[in-house]
C-alpha positions, 0 to 999 in steps of 0.5 A: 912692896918695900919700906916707906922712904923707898920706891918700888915700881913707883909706889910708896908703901909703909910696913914691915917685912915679918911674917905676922904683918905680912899675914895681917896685910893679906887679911886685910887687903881682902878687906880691904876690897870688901869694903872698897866694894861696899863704898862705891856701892852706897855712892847710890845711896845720897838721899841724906848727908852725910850719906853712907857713902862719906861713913864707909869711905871713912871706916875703909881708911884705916884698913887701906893702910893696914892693907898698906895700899900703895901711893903713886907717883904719878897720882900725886897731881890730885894730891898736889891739887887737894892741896893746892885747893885746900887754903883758897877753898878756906878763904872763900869760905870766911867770905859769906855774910849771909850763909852761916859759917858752919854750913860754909865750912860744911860744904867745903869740906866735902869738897875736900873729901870729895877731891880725897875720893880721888886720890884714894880711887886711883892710888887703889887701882893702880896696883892689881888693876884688872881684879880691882877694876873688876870689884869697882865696876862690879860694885858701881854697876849693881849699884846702878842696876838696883836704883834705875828699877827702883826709879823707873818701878817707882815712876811707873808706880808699881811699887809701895812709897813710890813718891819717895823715888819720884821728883816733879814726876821724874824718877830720882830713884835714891837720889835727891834729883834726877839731874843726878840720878840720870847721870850717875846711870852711865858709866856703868852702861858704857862698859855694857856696851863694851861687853855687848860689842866685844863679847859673845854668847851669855855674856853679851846677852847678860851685858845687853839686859843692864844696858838696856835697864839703865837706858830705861832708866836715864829716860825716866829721869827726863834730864834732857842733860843725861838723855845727850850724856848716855846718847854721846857717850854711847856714841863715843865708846861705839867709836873708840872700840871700833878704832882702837880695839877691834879687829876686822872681823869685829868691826863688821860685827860691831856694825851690826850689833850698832844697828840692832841695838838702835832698833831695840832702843827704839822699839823700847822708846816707843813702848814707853812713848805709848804710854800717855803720861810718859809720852806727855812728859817727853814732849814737856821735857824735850821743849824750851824750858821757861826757866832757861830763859829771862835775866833770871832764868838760867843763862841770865843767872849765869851771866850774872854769876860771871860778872859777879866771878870777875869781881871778888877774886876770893869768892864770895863763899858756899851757897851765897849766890842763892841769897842775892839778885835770885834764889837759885845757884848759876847751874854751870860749874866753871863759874860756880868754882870761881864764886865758892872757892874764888880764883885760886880755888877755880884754877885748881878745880880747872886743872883737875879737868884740865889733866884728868883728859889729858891723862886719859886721851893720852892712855888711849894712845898707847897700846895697853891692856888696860886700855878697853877699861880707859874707853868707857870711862873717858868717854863718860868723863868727857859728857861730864865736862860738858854737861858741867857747864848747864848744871853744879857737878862740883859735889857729884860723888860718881865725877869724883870717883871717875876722874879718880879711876882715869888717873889710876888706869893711867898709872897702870898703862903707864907703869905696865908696858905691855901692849895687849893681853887676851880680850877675855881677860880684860873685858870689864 
């Protein structure tokens, strides 16, 4: 690493080359990683704001710069972005006349810190990217493991408090909505079942019995939108190794794999489908919702929403559009950005998404070790996009820190010009 002012690699660092800061820089990027660790970890835990994910991402800063944590270039669209935001998302906020301005600017801000999640995220992995990756996904993956039991046990009241996990008799686990709960199950999923495709012996059987728990447990969500998101997603990450990463005689084996998990899946839908109650709920769930429907329902509230979008181009301010013609937001974030944060503020918003999949589907073209860890993440990141456009995601913890790690893996392929390395190495 070098001084700040200079460039190494790419990356902007602060600090000084004596022996006693070096010692001190080593302390604490170990904890450093701890604490990384521990953040993602509570990015489960969002039953109460702030939540101990906002504490602990602000307990790490400090120790990100002792630790001297480098800066990217090829990050600083997502700081440019933050910026950009920042003065539209200000505006907006002055613009409510029913909401009261504290709870306007509260809201705002975690949108800011939320776009900031980013910025840490990718500038963190892009430098020693396979070990970082390895803490982060470990850490998102327990995580994950530990709220879908709590969910589906809480769901199957099995467990003391069950109500405290369980909403509208769907499981939310630590989560204020299952809408979020399901969701927030997938990407740790995907790179499961990258494990269960690529890998063999323990580690495959190990990789099959996560995804399988957090299969079951995007079910007891009953979240129509998060069933088709780990359905796609699972689809896509099936398609992308088997173009992309195998080999022929893996690609006969993924074929096989493909088509005894489907069975397993199957065989474990109809055991909970043979469960009345659950079986009850499936075929609600699975229906037209009465809610969908009508000038207040949910498409009628978004055409709504666009109209009203179309005619304050600053925004008519946070949790504003709840206190007009109906008393529920529109449930589509293209249109939400556009009302909370105005034009200005949507058009950045867009262009995160907007780059985020061309950074991404851009690192799958190029041949890189890093790239078995881009294809569970794009592939969850795409299902994100869409499901945004049924449902508010602008404050997901886990979209945040997703868009942040595609941008930090795509540092990584770009400043590392290696074609492959040994599978065993990269498998996450």
């Amino acid at each position: 690493m070098s001084s700040i002012g200079t460039v190494d690699g790419g990356a902007f660092t602060a600090g000084s080359k004596g022996f006693g800061f070096a010692v001190l820089r080593s302390k604490t990027g170990r904890l450093l990683d701890i604490l990384v660790g521990f953040w993602v970890f509570t990015g489960a835990m969002v039953f109460i704001e702030p939540s101990p994910y906002e504490v602990s991402f602000a307990a790490m800063l400090p120790v990100a710069i002792l630790a001297g944590m480098g800066l990217y270039r090829s990050t600083f669209g997502l700081l440019a972005i933050m910026i950009g935001f920042i003065p539209f998302a200000l505006i907006a906020v002055f613009q409510v006349r029913i909401t009261p301005l504290d709870d306007a600017l509260i809201f705002t801000a975690v949108t800011i810190f939320l776009l900031l999640t980013s910025y840490f995220i990718a500038n963190y992995l892009a430098e020693d990217t396979t070990r970082r990756s390895r803490i982060v996904i470990g850490a998102y993956t327990a995580a994950a493991v530990v709220v879908s039991l709590i969910g589906t046990l809480a769901y199957l009241r099995l467990i003391p408090a069950a109500d405290l996990f369980v909403l509208y008799g769907r499981a939310k686990g630590t989560f204020k909505d299952p809408n979020v709960f399901g969701p927030f199950l997938v990407l740790p999923a995907m790179f499961a079942l990258q494990r269960v495709l690529l890998l063999k012996g323990r580690r495959a059987l190990f990789a099959g019995m996560v995804y399988g728990i957090l299969f079951v447990g995007v079910f007891a969500s009953f979240s129509r939108a998060a069933w088709g998101h780990f359905a796609f997603s699972s689809i896509m990450v099936m398609g992308l190794v088997f173009w992309l990463e195998a080999a022929a005689r893996d690609k006969v084996r993924i074929m096989i794999m493909s088509l005894l998990g489907l069975v397993m899946l199957g065989v474990a839908l109809a055991g909970l489908l043979s469960i009345p109650a659950v079986s009850s709920l499936f075929e609600e769930r699975a229906a037209g919702q009465s809610y969908d429907q009508g000038e207040t329902g949910r498409f009628g509230r978004q055409g709504y929403a666009w109209d009203l979008a179309l005619e304050n181009p600053s925004g008519i301010g946070p949790k504003e559009f709840r206190n007009l013609r109906v008393s529920e937001d529109p449930h589509n974030s293209y249109v939400t950005v556009l009302l909370v944060y105005g034009w200005g503020g949507g058009f950045f918003y867009y262009l995160l998404i907007v780059l985020t999949l061309w950074r991404g589907f851009a690192a799958l073209a190029r041949p890189s070790p890093y790239r078995l860890i881009m294809i569970p993440l794009i592939s969850t990141f795409v299902m994100l996009v869409g499901e945004s456009a049924i449902i508010d995601t602008d404050h997901w913890r886990h979209y945040f820190l997703i868009a942040g790690m595609i941008w930090g893996i795509s540092t990584a392929i770009r400043n590392d010009h290696r074609s492959g390395a040994p599978r065993e190495q990269m498998v996450i």
